[in-house]
C-alpha positions in Angstrom: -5.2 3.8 32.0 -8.3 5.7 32.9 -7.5 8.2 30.6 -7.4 5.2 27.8 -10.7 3.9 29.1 -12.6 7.1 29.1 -11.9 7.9 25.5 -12.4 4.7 24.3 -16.2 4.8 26.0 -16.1 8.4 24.1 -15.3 7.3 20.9 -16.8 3.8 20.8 -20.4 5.2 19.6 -18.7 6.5 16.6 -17.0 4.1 15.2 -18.1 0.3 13.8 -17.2 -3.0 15.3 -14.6 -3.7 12.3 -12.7 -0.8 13.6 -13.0 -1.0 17.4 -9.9 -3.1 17.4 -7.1 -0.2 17.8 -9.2 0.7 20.6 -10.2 -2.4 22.3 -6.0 -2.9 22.8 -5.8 0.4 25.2 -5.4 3.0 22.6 -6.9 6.4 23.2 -10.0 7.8 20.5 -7.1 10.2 19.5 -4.3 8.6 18.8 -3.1 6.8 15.5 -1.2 3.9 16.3 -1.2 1.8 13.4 0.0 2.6 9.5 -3.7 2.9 9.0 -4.8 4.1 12.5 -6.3 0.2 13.8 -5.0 -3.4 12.7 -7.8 -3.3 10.2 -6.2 -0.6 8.1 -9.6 1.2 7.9 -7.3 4.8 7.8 -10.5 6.3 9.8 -10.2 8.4 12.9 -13.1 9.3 15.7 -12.2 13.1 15.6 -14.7 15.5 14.8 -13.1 18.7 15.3 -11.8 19.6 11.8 -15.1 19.6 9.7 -16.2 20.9 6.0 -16.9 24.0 7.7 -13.5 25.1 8.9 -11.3 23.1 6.9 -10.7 26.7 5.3 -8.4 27.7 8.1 -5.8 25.1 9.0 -2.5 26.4 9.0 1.1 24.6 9.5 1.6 24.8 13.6 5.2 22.6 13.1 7.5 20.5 10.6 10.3 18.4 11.4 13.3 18.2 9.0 14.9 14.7 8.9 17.9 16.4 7.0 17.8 12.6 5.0 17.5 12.9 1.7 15.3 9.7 0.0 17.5 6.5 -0.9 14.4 5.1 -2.2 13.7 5.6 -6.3 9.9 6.2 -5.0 10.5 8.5 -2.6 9.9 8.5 1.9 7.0 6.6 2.1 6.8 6.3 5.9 3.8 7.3 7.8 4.1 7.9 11.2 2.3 6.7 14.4 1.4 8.9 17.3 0.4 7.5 20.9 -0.1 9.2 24.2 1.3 12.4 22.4 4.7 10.9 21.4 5.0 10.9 17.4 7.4 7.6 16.4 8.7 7.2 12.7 12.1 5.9 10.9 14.5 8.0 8.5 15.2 7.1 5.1 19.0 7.0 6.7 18.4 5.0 9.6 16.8 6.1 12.9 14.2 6.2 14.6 13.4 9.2 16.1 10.5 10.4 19.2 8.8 13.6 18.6 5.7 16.2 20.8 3.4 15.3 18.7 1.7 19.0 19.9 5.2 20.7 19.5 7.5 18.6 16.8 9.9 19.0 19.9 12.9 15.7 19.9 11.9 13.3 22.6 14.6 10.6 21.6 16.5 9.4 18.5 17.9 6.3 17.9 20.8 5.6 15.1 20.8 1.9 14.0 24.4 2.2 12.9 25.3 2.3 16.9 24.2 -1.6 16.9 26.1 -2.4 13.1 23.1 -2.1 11.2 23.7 -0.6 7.6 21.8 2.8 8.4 18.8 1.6 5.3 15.7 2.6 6.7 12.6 1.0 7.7 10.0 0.5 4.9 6.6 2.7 5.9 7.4 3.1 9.4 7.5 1.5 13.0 5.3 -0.8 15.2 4.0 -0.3 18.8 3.8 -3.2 20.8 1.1 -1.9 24.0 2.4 -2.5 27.3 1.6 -5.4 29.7 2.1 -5.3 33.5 5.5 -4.9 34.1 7.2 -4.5 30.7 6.9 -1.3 29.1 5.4 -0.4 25.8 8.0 -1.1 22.9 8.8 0.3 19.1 9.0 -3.0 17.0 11.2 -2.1 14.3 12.1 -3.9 10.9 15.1 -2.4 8.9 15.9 -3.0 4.8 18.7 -5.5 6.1 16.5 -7.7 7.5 17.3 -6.9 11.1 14.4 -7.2 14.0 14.8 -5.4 17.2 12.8 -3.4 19.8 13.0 -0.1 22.0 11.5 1.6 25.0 8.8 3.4 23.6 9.9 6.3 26.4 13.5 6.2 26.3 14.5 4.7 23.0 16.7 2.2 24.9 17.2 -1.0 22.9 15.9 -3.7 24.4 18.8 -6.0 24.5 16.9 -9.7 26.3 15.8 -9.5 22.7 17.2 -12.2 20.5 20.9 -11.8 20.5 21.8 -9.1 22.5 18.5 -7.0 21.3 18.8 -7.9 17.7 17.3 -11.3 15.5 18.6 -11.8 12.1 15.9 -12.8 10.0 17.7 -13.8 6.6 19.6 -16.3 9.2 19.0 -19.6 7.4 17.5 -18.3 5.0 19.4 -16.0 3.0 22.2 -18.5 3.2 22.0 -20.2 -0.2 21.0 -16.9 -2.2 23.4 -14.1 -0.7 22.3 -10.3 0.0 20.3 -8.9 2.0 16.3 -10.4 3.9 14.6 -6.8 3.2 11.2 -6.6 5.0 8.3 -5.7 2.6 6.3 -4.0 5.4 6.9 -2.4 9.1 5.7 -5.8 11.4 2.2 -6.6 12.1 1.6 -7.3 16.2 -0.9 -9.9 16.8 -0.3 -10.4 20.7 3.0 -11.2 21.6 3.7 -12.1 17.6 5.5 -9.9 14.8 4.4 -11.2 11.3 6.4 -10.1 8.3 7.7 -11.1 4.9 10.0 -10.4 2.2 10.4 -8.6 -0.6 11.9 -10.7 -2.9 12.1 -8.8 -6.3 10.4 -9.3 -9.8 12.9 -11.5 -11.7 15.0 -14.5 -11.5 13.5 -18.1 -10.8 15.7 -19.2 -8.0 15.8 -16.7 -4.7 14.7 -15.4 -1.5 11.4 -16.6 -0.8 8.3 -14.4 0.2 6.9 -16.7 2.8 5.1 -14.5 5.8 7.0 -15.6 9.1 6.0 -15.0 12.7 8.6 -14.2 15.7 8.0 -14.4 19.2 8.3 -10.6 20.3 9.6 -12.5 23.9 12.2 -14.4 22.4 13.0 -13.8 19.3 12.5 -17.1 18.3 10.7 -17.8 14.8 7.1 -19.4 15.5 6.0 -20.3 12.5 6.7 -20.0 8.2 3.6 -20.0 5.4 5.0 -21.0 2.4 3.7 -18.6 -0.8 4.9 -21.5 -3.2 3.1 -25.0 -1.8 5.1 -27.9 -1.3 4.8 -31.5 -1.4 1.9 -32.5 0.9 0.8 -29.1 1.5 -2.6 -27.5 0.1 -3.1 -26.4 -3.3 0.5 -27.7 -4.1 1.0 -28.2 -7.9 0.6 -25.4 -10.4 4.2 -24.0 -10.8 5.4 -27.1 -12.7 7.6 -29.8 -11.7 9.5 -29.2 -9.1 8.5 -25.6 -9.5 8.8 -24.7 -5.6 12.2 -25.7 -5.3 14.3 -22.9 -4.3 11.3 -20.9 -5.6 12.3 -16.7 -5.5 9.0 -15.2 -4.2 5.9 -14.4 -4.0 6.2 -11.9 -1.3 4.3 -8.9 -0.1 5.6 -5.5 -0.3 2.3 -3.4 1.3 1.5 -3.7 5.5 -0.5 -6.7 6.7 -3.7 -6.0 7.8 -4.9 -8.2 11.3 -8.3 -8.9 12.7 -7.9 -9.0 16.4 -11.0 -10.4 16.8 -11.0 -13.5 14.9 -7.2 -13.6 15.2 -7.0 -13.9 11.6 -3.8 -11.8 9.3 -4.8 -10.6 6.0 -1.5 -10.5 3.4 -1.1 -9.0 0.1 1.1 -11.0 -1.9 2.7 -10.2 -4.9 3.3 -11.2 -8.5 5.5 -14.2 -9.4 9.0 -14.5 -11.0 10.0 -14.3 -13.7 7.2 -11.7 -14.0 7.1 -11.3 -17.7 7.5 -14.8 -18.6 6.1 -18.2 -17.3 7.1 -20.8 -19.0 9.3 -21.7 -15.7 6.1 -21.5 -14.0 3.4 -23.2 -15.9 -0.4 -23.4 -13.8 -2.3 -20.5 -11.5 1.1 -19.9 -9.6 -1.2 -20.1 -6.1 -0.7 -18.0 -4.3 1.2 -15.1 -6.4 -1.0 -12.2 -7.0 -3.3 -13.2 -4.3 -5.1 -12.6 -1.2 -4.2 -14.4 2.1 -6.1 -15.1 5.2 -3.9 -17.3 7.7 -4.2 -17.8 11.3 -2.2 -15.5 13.1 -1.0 -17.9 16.2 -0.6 -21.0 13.8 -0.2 -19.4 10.1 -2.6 -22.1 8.8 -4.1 -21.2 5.6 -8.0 -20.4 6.2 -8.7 -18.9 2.6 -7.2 -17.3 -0.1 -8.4 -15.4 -3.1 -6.1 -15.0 -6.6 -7.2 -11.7 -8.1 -4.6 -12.7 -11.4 -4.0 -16.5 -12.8 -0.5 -16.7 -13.7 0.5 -13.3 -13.7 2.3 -12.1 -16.6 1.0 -8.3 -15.8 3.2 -7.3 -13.3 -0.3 -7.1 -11.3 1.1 -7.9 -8.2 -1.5 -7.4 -5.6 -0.1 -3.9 -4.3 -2.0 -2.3 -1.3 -2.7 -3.5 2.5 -6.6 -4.8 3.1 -9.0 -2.7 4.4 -11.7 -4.5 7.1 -15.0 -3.4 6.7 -18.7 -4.1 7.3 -21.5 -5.0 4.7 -24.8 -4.2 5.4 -26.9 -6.6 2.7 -30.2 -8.7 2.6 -31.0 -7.8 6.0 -27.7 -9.3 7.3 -24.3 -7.8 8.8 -21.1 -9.0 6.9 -17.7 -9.2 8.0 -15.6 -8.0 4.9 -12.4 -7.3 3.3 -11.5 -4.4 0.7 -8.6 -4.9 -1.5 -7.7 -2.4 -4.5 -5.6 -4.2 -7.1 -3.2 -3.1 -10.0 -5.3 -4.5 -12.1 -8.1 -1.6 -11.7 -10.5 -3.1 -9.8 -11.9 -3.0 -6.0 -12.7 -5.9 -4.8 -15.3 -7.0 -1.7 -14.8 -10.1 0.4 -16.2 -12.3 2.5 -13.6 -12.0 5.6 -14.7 -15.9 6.6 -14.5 -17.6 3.4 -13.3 -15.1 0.8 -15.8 -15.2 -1.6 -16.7 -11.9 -3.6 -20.1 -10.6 -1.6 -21.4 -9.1 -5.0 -20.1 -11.8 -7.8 -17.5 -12.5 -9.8 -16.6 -14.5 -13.0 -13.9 -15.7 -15.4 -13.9 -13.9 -18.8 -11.8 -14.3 -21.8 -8.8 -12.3 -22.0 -6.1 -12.1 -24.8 -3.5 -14.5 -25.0 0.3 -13.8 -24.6 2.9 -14.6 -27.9 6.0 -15.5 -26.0 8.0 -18.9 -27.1 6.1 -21.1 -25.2 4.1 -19.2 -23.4 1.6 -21.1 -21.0 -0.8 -17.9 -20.5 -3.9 -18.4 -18.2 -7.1 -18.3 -21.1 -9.5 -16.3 -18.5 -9.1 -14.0 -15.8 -11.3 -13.1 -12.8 -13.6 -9.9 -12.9 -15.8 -8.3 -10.0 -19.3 -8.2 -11.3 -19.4 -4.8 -8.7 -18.4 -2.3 -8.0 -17.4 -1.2 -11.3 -13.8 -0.9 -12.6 -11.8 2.3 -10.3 -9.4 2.6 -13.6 -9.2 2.6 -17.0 -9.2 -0.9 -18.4 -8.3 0.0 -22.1 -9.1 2.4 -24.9 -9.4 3.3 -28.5 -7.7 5.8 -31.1 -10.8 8.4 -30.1 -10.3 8.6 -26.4 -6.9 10.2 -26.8 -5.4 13.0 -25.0 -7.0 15.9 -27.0 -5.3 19.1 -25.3 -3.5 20.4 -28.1 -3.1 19.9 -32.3 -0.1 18.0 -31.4 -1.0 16.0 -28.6 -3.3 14.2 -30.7 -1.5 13.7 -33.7 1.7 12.0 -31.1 -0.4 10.0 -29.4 -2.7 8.8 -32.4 0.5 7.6 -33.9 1.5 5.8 -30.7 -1.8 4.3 -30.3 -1.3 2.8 -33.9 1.8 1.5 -33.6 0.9 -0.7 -30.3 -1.6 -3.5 -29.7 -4.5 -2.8 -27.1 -6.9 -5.8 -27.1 -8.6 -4.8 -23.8 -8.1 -5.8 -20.5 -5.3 -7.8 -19.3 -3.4 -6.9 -22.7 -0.4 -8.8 -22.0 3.5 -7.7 -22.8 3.5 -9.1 -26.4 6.8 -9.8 -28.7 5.6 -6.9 -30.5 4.6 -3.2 -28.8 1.5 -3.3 -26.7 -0.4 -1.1 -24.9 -1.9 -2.1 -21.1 -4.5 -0.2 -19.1 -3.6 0.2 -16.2 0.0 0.6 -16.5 2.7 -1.3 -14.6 2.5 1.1 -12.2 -1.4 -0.1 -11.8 -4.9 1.7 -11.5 -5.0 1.0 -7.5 -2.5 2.7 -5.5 -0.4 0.8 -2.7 -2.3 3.2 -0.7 -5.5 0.7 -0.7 -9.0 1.7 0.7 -10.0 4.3 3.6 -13.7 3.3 5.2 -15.1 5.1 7.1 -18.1 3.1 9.0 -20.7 6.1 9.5 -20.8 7.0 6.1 -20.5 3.6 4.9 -18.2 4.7 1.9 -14.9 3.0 1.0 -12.7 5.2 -0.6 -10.2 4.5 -3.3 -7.7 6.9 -5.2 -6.6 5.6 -8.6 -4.8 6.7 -11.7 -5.3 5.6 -15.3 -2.3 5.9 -17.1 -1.1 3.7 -19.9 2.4 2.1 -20.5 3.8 0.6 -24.1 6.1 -2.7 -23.7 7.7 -5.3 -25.7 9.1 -8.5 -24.4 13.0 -8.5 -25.1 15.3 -11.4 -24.8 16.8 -11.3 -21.0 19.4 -12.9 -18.9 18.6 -13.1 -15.7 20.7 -13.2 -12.4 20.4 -16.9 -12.5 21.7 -17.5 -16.1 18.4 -18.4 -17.1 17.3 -17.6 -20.6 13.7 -15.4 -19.9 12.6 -12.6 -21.6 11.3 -9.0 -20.0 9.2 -5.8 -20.8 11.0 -2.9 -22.4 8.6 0.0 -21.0 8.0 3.2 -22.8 5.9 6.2 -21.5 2.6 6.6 -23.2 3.1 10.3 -23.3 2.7 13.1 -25.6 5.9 15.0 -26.5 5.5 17.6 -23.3 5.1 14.5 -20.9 1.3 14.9 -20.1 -0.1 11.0 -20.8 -1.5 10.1 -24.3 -4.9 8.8 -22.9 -8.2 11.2 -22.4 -8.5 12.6 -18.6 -9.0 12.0 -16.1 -5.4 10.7 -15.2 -5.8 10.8 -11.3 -9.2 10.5 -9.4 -10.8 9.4 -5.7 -14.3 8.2 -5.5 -16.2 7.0 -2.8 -18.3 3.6 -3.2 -20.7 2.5 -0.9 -19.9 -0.6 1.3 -23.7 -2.1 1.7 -24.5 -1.9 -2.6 -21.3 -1.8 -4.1 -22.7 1.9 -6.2 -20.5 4.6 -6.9 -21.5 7.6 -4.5 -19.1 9.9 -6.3 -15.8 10.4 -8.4 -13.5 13.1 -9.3 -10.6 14.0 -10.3 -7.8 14.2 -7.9 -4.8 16.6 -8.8 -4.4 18.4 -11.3 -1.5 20.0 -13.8 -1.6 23.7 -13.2 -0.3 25.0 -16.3 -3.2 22.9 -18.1 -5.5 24.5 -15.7 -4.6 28.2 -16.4 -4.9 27.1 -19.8 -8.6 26.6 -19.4 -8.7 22.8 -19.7 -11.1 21.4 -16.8 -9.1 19.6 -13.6 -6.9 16.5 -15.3 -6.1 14.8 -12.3 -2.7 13.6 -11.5 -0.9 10.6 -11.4 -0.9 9.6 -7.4 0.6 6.7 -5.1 -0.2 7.0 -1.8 -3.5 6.8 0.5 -5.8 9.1 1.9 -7.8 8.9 5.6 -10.9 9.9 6.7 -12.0 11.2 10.0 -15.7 11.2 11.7 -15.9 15.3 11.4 -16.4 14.8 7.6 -13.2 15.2 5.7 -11.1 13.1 3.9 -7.4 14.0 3.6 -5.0 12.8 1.1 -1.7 14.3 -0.6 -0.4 11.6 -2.9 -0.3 13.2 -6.2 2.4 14.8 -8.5 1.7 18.1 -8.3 3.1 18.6 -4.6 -0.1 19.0 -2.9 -2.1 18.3 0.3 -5.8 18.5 0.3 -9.3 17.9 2.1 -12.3 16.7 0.2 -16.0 16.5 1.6 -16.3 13.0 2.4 -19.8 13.0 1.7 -19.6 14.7 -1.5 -16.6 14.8 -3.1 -16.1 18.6 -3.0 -12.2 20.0 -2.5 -12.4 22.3 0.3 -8.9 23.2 1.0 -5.3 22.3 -0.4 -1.7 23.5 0.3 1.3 22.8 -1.8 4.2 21.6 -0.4 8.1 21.6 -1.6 8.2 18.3 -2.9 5.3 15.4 -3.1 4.1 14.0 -0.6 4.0 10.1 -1.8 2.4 9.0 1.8 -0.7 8.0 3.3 -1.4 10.9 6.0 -2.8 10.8 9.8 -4.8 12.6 12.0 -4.7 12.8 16.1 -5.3 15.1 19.1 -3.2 16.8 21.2 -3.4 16.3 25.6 -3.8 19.9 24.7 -7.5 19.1 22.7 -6.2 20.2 19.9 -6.6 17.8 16.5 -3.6 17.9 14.4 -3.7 16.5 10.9 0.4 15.9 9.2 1.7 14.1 5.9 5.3 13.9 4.5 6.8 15.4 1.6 10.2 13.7 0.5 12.8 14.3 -2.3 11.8 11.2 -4.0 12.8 10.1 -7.6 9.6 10.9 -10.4 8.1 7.7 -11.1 5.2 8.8 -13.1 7.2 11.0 -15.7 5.5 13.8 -14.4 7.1 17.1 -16.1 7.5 19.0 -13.2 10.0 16.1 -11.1 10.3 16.0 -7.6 13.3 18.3 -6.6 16.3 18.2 -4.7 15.7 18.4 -0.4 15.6 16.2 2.2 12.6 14.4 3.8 10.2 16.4 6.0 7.2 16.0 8.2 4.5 18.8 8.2 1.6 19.3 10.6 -1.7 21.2 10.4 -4.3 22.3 13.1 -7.0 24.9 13.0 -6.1 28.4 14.9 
């Protein structure tokens, strides 16, 4: 413990109050143990020692083979979590495995097939639930089958006082009507003694598993409380899915970690798009609180605010990345905040008391959908700042001009397609949409880091042709759904003008753009001459107070450091595969800062022409000599 306090009175000057939280719970300045190093999901660590200086020499000190390949289409997404030296993350395959984090050395390994679970994996990674007088500190894990349990954060032991003999099943009652498995969108959120989670609950078919966030007592076992994402009779803002709309209701859920203010005890959830996502004549009204942004009370999961970034979502905009807690310095005054990227393009600010856009916002016009019936909302709601992070839409000119016959393909794609601007919908006819399904914000959301006062965002701008085609869904209901085809010239390099990948830094206290530039790059377009592209990316980056902002996340299998103050890439290493992740930084016992990211053998989900390849999913770590 005096270790803990003593690096918590050395770090504390460098870090804001919206970020003191990780701390404040016993942590040390050097560890990293939340998805985004605090509850806030700032992604910023205290450590100095790496800098713009000597970023030039890190080199690879370890990296740890999980010998899994990826079961997930998008690749091993998990980010680990490192505290008091121990490194803790789960395997595409099923266990959860204890590493040095100085050394890579195996501590402890746990396989979840020795307690009958399925061997699925954990989406992102693991939670640490601090210790308290006599009960040691515990791994909170949630696995794809909708299984909750807990281990010794020192031996791996499974803690077995925990719900029925160490294991709660949370698609009990629940799942019961709709079959299959209750897959956790997210690794749990601790608030407490409390594990917050919810469901992913797919993108089509009206009846289903619902998303509603649900809180257990980490004690017991025992459910505490249930927020449901469709209203119901009697409840607030019920009304706007139709009649009788929230019966059996599949969705919204949340897919992207929740994000918890431990000082106002308030949990911050990303919710997703409804069902059917394509088509909404099931669902006729806003569909509050699909697409949305919710605070709720973390003890009661009473609604304190919520904010719908899409009315009626028809976009597949679901809102796709964890909140980031910040500070805003404005008119004199210090404001408690709330970053959110969204699919949609845009970055929006909030109020983190009443959720109300701290620079503006309004409704504007957007084009109207053609569907049989279609009840499409006839406005949409814009930031007034900062401006868009992605492109919104585009004309014939602002193709792809890197060869003759890039031009002439994607001219004649471009004319056989509607684009009407933003929020172009999926039309009976081929469209085009900017951003693309796969959206402008990554689920890797905002870094901020509180000296600087930047929040940084990494984006792509890539564009995606659909039609809407008659479809049956699971529950024999007559819908209809995109058909997606790539927007892509005939080598598989995207049809719109570069850049197709960039990270930017925006400053927190006017809502300016400090600086933006490409991020990846295709190297046989760079030895042709053509400037840096940029590369389709999904992932996050971090930033750390020594000045450097880390992030691998793009296509092109590679790791790199930027000047967080300018922009500049300073160092980059390519790895076997991408690295489709959201990295971390710590130090040692031995002093020592380490900086490691993932690379997996994920599935291409951007077309990219050079694919992930074949391997298993592997952990690499960097310190300076």
């Amino acid at each position: 413990m005096k270790k803990y306090i003593r690096n918590l009175l050395l770090g504390a000057a460098a870090i804001s109050a919206s970020s003191l939280s990780s701390l404040a719970a016993g942590f040390a300045t050097g560890d990293w143990p939340y998805f985004g190093n605090d509850p806030g999901e700032t992604k910023f660590s205290p450590l100095t020692q790496m800098t713009p200086a000597n970023v030039k020499s890190l080199k690879q000190v370890w990296h740890y083979d999980t010998q899994d390949p990826s079961i997930n289409p998008r690749g091993w997404e998990v980010s680990p979590i490192v505290i008091d030296d121990i490194m803790y993350f789960p395997t595409a395959r099923g266990k959860i495995i204890a590493l040095n984090a100085e050394t890579g050395r195996e501590i402890w390994i746990f396989d979840e097939k020795t307690i009958g679970i399925k061997g699925v994996g954990s989406r992102w990674g693991v939670s640490y639930w601090p210790a308290e007088g006599k009960r040691p500190a515990r791994i909170v894990v949630a696995t794809n089958d909708g299984h909750l349990f807990q281990l010794d954060a020192k031996t791996g032991a499974l803690y077995k006082k925990f719900g029925n003999d160490g294991l709660v099943e949370m698609g009990a009652g629940v799942m019961d009507r709709f079959g299959g498995d209750y897959r956790p969108g997210q690794t749990p959120a601790i608030y407490k003694n409390i594990a917050i989670i919810t469901a992913l609950s797919g993108e089509n078919g009206r009846y289903g598993v619902p998303g509603d966030p649900r809180a257990f007592d980490l004690v017991t076992g025992k459910e505490l409380w249930r927020f449901h994402t469709v209203p119901r009779p009697g409840e607030p803002n019920f009304g706007d899915w139709g009649p009788n709309g929230w019966q059996d209701r599949r969705g919204p859920g949340s897919w992207v970690p929740i994000t918890v203010d431990q000082g106002t005890g308030t949990i911050f959830i990303a919710l997703g798009q409804p069902t059917d996502q394509d088509y909404g004549i099931a669902r006729p009204g806003n569909n509050t609180y699909s697409s949305s942004l919710l605070a709720l009370d973390a003890v009661t999961g009473r609604l304190k605010w919520f904010y719908q970034f899409t009315h009626h979502d028809l976009y597949d905009y679901d809102t796709n990345a964890a909140p980031t807690l910040i500070d805003v310095r404005k008119d004199g005054r210090t404001i408690a905040a709330v970053a959110q990227t969204t699919k949609a393009g845009f970055l929006w600010i909030l109020d983190r008391a009443t959720g109300k856009p701290i620079y503006g916002a309004e409704e504007r016009p957007v084009p109207a959908a053609d569907a049989p019936g279609e009840p499409s909302s006839p406005t949409q709601p814009f930031p007034l700042k900062p401006v868009p992070v992605a492109r919104l839409s585009m004309t014939r000119d602002e193709v792809s001009r890197i060869s003759p016959e890039t031009i002439k393909s994607c001219q004649v794609q471009y004319d056989t397609a509607t684009q009407e601007g933003p929020y172009t919908p999926h039309l009976m006819e081929y469209s085009l949409l900017f951003p693309s399904n796969e959206g402008g914000g990554s689920w890797g959301g905002a870094t901020f880091d509180p000296n600087l006062r930047y929040i940084f965002v990494n984006t792509r701008s890539l564009g995606t042709k659909a039609i809407l085609q008659p479809y049956r869904s699971s529950n024999r209901l007559n819908s209809y759904a995109k058909r997606l085809l790539p927007f892509d010239d005939p080598q598989g390099y995207p049809c719109s003008a570069p850049p197709w990948g960039e990270i930017m830094a925006i400053n927190a206290d006017t809502a300016e753009v400090m600086w933006r530039v490409p991020l990846g790059e295709y190297k046989e377009l760079t030895a042709r001459g053509i400037p840096k592209t940029g590369a389709p990316n999904a992932g996050g980056s971090i930033a750390t107070a020594g000045g450097l902002l880390f992030v691998g996340a793009t296509t092109d299998r590679t790791f790199r450091a930027f000047d967080s103050r300018t922009g500049a890439e300073l160092w980059s290493v390519e790895l076997p595969n991408n690295s489709i992740a959201t990295p971390m930084t710590y130090q040692g016992r031995n002093g020592k800062q380490y900086v490691a990211t993932e690379f997996s053998a994920g599935l291409n989900i951007f077309n990219h022409p050079r694919p992930a390849s074949q391997g298993t999913n592997q952990i690499v770590v960097y310190a300076l000599p």
